[in-house]
C-alpha positions as CSV (number, residue, x, y, z in Angstrom):
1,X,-4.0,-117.4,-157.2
2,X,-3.3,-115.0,-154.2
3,X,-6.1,-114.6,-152.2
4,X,-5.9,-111.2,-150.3
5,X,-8.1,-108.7,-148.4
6,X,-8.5,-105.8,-146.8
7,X,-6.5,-106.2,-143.1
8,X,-8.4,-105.7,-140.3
9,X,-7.1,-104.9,-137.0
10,X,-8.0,-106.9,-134.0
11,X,-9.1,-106.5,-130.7
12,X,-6.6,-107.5,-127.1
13,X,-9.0,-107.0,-124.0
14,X,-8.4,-103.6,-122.1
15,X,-6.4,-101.9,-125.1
16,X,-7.8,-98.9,-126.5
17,X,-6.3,-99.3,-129.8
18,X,-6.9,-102.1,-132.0
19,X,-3.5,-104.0,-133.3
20,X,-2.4,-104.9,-136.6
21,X,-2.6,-108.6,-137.3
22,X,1.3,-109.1,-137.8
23,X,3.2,-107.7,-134.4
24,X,6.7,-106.3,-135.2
25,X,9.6,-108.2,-132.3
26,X,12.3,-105.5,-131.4
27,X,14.4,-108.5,-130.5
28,X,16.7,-107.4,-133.4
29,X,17.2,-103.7,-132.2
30,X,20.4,-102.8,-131.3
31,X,21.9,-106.4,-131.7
32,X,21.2,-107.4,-135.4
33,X,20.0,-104.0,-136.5
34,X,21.8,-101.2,-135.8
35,X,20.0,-97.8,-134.5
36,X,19.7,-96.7,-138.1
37,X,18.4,-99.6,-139.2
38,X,16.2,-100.3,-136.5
39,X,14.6,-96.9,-137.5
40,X,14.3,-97.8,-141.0
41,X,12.8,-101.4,-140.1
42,X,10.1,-99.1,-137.7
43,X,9.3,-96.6,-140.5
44,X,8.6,-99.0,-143.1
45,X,6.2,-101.2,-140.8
46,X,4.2,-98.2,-139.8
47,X,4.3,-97.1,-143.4
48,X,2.6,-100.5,-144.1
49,X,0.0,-100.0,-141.5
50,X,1.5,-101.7,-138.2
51,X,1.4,-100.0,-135.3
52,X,1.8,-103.2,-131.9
53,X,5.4,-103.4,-131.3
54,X,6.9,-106.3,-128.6
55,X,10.0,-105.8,-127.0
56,X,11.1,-106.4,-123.5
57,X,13.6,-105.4,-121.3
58,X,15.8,-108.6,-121.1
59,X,16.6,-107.5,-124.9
60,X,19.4,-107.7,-125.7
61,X,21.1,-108.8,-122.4
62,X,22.8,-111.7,-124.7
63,X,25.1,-109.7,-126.2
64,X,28.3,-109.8,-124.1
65,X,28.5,-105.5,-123.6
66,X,24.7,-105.3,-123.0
67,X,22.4,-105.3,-119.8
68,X,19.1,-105.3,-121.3
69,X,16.8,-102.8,-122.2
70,X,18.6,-101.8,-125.7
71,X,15.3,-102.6,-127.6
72,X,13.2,-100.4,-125.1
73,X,15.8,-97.3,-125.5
74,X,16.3,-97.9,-129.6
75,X,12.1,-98.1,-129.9
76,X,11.4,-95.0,-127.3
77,X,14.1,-92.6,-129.3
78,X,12.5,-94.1,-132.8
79,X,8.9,-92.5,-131.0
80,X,10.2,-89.6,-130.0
81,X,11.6,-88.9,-133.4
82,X,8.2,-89.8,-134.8
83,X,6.1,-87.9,-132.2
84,X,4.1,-91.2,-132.7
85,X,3.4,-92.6,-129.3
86,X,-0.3,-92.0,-129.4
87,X,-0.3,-93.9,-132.4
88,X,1.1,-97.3,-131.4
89,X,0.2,-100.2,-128.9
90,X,3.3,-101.2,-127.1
91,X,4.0,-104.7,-125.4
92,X,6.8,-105.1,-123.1
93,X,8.1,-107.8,-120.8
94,X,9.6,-107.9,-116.8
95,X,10.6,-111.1,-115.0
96,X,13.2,-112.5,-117.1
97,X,16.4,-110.9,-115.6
98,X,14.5,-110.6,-112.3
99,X,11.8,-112.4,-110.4
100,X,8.3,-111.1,-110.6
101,X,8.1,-110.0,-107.0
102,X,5.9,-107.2,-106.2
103,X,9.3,-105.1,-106.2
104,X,10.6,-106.5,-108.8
105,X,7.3,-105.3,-110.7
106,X,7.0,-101.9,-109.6
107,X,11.1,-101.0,-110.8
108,X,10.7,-103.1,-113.8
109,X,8.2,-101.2,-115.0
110,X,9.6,-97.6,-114.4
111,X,13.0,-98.3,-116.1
112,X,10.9,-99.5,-119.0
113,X,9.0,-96.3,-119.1
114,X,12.1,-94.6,-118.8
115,X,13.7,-96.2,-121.6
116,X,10.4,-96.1,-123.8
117,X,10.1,-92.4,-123.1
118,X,6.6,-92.9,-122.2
119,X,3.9,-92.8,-119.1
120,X,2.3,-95.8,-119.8
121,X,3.1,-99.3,-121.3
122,X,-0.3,-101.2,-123.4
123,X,0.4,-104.6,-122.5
124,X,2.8,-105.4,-119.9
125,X,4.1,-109.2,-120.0
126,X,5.7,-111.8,-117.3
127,X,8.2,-112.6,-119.5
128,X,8.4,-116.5,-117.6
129,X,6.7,-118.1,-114.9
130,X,8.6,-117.4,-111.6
131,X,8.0,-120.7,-109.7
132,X,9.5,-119.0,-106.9
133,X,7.4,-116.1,-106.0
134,X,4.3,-116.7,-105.0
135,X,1.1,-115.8,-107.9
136,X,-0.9,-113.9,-105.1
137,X,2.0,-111.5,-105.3
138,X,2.7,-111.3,-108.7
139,X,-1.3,-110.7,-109.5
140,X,-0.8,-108.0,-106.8
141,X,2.1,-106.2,-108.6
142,X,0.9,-106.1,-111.8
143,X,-2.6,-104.9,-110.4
144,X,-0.8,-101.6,-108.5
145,X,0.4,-100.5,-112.1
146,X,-2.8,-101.1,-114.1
147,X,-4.5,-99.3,-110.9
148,X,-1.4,-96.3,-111.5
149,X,-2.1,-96.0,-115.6
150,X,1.4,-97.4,-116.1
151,X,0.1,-100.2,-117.6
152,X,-3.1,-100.9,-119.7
153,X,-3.4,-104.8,-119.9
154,X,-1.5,-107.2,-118.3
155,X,-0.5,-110.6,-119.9
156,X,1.5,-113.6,-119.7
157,X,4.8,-115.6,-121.5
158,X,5.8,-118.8,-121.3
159,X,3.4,-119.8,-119.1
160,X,1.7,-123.7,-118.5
161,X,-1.8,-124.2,-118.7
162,X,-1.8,-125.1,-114.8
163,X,0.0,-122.0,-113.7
164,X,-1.6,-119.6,-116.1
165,X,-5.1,-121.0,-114.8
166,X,-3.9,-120.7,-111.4
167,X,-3.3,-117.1,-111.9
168,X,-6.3,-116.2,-113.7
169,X,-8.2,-117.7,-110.9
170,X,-6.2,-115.9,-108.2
171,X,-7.1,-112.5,-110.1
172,X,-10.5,-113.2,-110.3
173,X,-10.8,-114.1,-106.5
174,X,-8.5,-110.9,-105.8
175,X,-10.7,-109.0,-108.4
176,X,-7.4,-107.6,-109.9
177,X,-6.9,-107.3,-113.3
178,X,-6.0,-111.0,-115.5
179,X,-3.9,-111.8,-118.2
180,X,-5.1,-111.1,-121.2
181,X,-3.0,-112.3,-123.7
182,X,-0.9,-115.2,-123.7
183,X,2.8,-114.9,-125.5
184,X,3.5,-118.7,-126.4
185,X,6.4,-120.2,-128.4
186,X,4.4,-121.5,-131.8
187,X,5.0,-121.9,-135.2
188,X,4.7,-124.6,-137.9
189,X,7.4,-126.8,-136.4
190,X,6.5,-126.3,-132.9
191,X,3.2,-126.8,-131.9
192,X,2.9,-129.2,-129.1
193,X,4.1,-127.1,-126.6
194,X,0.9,-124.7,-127.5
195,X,-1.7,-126.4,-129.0
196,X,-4.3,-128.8,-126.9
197,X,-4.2,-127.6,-123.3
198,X,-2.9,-124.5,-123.5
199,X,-4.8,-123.7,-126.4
200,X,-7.9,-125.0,-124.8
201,X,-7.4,-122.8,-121.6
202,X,-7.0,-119.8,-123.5
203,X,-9.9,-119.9,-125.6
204,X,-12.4,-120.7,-122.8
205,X,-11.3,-118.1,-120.5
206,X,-11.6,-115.4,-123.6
207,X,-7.5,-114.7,-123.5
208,X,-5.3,-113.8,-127.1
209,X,-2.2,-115.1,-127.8
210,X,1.1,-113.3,-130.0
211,X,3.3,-116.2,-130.6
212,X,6.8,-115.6,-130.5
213,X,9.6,-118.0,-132.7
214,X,6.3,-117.4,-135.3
215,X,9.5,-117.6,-138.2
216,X,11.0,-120.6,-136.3
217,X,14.4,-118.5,-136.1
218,X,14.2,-117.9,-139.5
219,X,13.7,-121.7,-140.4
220,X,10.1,-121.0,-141.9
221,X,11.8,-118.3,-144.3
222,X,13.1,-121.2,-146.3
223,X,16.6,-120.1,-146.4
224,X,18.1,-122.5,-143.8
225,X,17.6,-125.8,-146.2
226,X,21.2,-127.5,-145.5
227,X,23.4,-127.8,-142.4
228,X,25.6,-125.3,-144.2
229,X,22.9,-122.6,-145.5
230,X,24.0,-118.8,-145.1
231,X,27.4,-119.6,-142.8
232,X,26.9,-118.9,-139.2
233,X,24.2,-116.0,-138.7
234,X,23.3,-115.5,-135.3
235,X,19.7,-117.3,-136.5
236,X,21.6,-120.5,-138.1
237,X,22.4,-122.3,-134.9
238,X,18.7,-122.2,-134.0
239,X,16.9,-123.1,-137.3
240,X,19.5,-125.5,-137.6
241,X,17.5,-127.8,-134.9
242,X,15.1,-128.0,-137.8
243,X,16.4,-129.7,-140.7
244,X,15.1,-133.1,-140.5
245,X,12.7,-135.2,-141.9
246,X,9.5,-133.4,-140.2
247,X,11.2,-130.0,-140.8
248,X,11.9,-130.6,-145.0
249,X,8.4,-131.5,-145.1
250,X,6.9,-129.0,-143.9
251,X,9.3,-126.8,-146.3
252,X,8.0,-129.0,-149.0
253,X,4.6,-128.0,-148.4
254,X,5.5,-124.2,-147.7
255,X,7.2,-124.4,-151.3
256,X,3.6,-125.5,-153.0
257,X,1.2,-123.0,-150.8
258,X,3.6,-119.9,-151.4
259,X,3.9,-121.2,-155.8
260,X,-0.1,-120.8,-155.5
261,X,-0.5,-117.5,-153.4
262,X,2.6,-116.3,-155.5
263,X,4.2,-115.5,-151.9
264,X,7.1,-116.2,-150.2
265,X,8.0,-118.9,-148.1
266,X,7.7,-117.2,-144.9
267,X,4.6,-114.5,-145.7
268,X,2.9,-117.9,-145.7
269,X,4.1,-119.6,-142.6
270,X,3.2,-116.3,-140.9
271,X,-0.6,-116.3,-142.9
272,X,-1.1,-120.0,-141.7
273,X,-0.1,-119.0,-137.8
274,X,-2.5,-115.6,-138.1
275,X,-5.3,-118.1,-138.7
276,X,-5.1,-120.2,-135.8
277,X,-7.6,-119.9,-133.4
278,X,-7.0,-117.4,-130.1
279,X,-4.3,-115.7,-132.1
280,X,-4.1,-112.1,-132.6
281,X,-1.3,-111.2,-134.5
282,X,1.9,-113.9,-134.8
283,X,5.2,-111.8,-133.8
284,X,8.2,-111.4,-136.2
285,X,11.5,-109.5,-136.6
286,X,13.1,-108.1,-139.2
287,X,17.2,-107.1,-139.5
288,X,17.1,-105.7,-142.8
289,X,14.5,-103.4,-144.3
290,X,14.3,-105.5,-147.0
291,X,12.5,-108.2,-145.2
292,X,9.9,-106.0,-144.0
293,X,7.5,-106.2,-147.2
294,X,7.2,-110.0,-146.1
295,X,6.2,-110.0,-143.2
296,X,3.5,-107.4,-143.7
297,X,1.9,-109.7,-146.6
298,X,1.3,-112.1,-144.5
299,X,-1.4,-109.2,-142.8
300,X,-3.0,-109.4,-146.1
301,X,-2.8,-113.0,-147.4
302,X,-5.3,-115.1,-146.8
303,X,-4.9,-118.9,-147.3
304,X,-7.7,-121.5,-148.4
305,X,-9.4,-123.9,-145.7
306,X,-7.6,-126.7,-147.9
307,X,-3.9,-124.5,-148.2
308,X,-4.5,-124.6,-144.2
309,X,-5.2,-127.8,-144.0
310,X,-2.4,-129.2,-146.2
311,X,0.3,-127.0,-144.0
312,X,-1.1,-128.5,-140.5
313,X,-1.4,-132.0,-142.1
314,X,2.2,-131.6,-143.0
315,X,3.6,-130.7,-139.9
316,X,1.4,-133.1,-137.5
C-alpha cells in the first residue's frame, strides 16, 4: 500500500523561503537536455510544487565546447521567461574551476549573477575544499557577499568533517556567517563517505545537507542491471561501478519496497534518502520530461520504519 502525505517544505538556516523536499540538479542543462528541454524539465517541476534548484558554475565545463556556467545561463533565461525569480530558492557553487580565494569569490559570484539574471544567489556553495587557500580567507570571501546581499546563506561541498569543522569554527571566532548546509556525495550505495563522522558533525552543529549522486548516476533507477543495459549513455559508465554483489542487493530490495508502495524503483531510493537524518531535500536530475513525475513522488511518498529499515539493512 502507498503510503503518501501532504509534502511539506523545509526549513535551510538564513533562507527566506522554505524548499521543497526533492531539490531539482541543473547538471543536465545544456549537456543532456537541450534549452527546450531544460525548460520543459523546469516547468513541469514547478508545476509539481518545487521551487530549490542546484546548479553551479563548473556545469557543464566537461563537455569539450563548454567553459562552465551553461546551467546558470539555461536556468536564468528559463526565470526570466517565467518572471519567477521571487518564487524559487537558488543554490549555486564557486571553487571548482578556481580556488576559493577571496578574489576568486568575489568574481565567481558576479558571473553567476550575471548568468542567473539575478541580484542575489540563496545558497552559495564551495563546490570542493581548497586545501590550498587558507579557511580564514575563504570564510572572509563568502562573508563580504552575504554582508553585500549577493548571497543569502553560505554552505559547503565535498567537505571532511575536520575541515568543515575547522571552518565553522573559524566563522564563529571571525563572527562571519557559517555553512549552513552541507552538499555530500550519498545515496543507497554510497554511504560511508557521509554517514558517521560527517553525519555526526553536521547534526550537532545544527547544519542541512542536499546530497548529490542521490540516483547513484542513475544506478538506483533500476535500469542499469547488466554490464550491457541501455548502450553507452553518458550515465552508464558511472552506474556501471555498481553492479556487484552489494549493488544487486540493494536492487533486490528496491524491487520489493517499490511492489509495496506501487512506486518506482527510484521514487523509492529518493524517499529512503529524504528520510535520513540532517537531510533536507536529496538532489536529482532529470533529461527527459518524462522522468520528472518520479522524482517528485518521492516528495510525497513516505516509507514504513520497517521499508527503511529493510533498504539500510540491505545496503550495510
Amino acid at each position: 500500500m502507498t503510503q503518501t502525505a501532504g509534502t511539506t517544505n523545509r526549513k535551510i538556516p538564513g533562507i527566506e523561503l522554505e524548499v521543497f523536499p526533492l531539490s531539482l540538479g541543473g547538471n543536465v542543462f545544456d549537456w543532456t537536455a537541450d534549452e527546450a528541454t531544460s525548460f520543459e524539465i523546469l516547468d513541469a517541476y514547478v508545476a509539481g510544487g518545487g521551487n530549490f534548484i542546484d546548479t553551479a558554475d563548473a556545469y557543464s565545463a566537461w563537455v569539450p565546447e563548454h567553459t562552465g556556467g551553461e546551467s546558470e545561463l539555461v536556468i536564468g533565461k528559463w526565470m526570466a521567461a517565467r518572471g519567477n525569480r521571487d518564487q524559487m530558492v537558488i543554490a549555486t557553487k564557486v571553487g571548482a574551476l578556481t580556488d576559493l580565494r577571496g578574489a576568486s569569490i568575489r568574481s565567481g559570484v558576479e558571473a553567476s549573477l550575471r548568468r542567473l539574471g539575478t541580484d542575489h544567489i540563496d545558497l552559495y556553495y564551495a563546490h570542493r575544499d581548497d586545501a590550498r587557500t587558507p579557511l580564514e580567507e575563504t570564510v572572509a570571501g563568502f562573508a563580504e557577499l552575504v554582508a553585500q546581499g549577493k548571497v543569502r546563506a553560505v554552505a559547503a561541498s565535498n567537505y571532511s568533517a575536520a575541515r568543515l569543522a575547522e571552518a565553522l569554527k573559524i566563522a564563529d571566532d571571525m563572527a562571519a556567517p557559517r555553512f549552513v548546509a552541507l552538499q555530500p556525495h550519498y545515496n543507497l550505495v554510497h554511504r560511508q563517505e557521509f554517514e558517521g563522522e560527517v553525519q555526526d558533525l553536521v547534526a550537532r552543529e545544527g547544519l542541512v545537507t542536499a546530497p548529490y549522486s542521490s540516483l547513484a548516476s542513475g544506478f538506483l533507477t533500476g535500469k542499469y542491471r547488466t554490464s550491457a543495459a541501455d548502450g553507452r549513455s553518458p550515465r552508464a559508465e558511472g552506474a556501471s561501478r555498481y553492479l556487484n554483489e552489494s549493488g544487486l542487493r540493494v536492487l533486490a530490495a528496491l524491487d520489493r519496497v517499490a511492489a509495496e508502495q506501487s512506486a518506482s524503483v527510484g521514487t523509492v531510493a529518493l524517499a529512503w534518502l529524504a528520510a535520513q537524518p540532517t537531510v533536507v531535500a536529496p538532489i536529482a536530475s532529470a533529461s527527459r520530461l518524462s522522468q520528472v513525475e518520479g522524482l517528485l513522488a518521492a516528495a510525497h511518498l513516505r516509507l514504513t520504519q520497517a521499508q527503511l529499515a529493510a533498504l539500510t539493512a540491505a545496503s550495510d
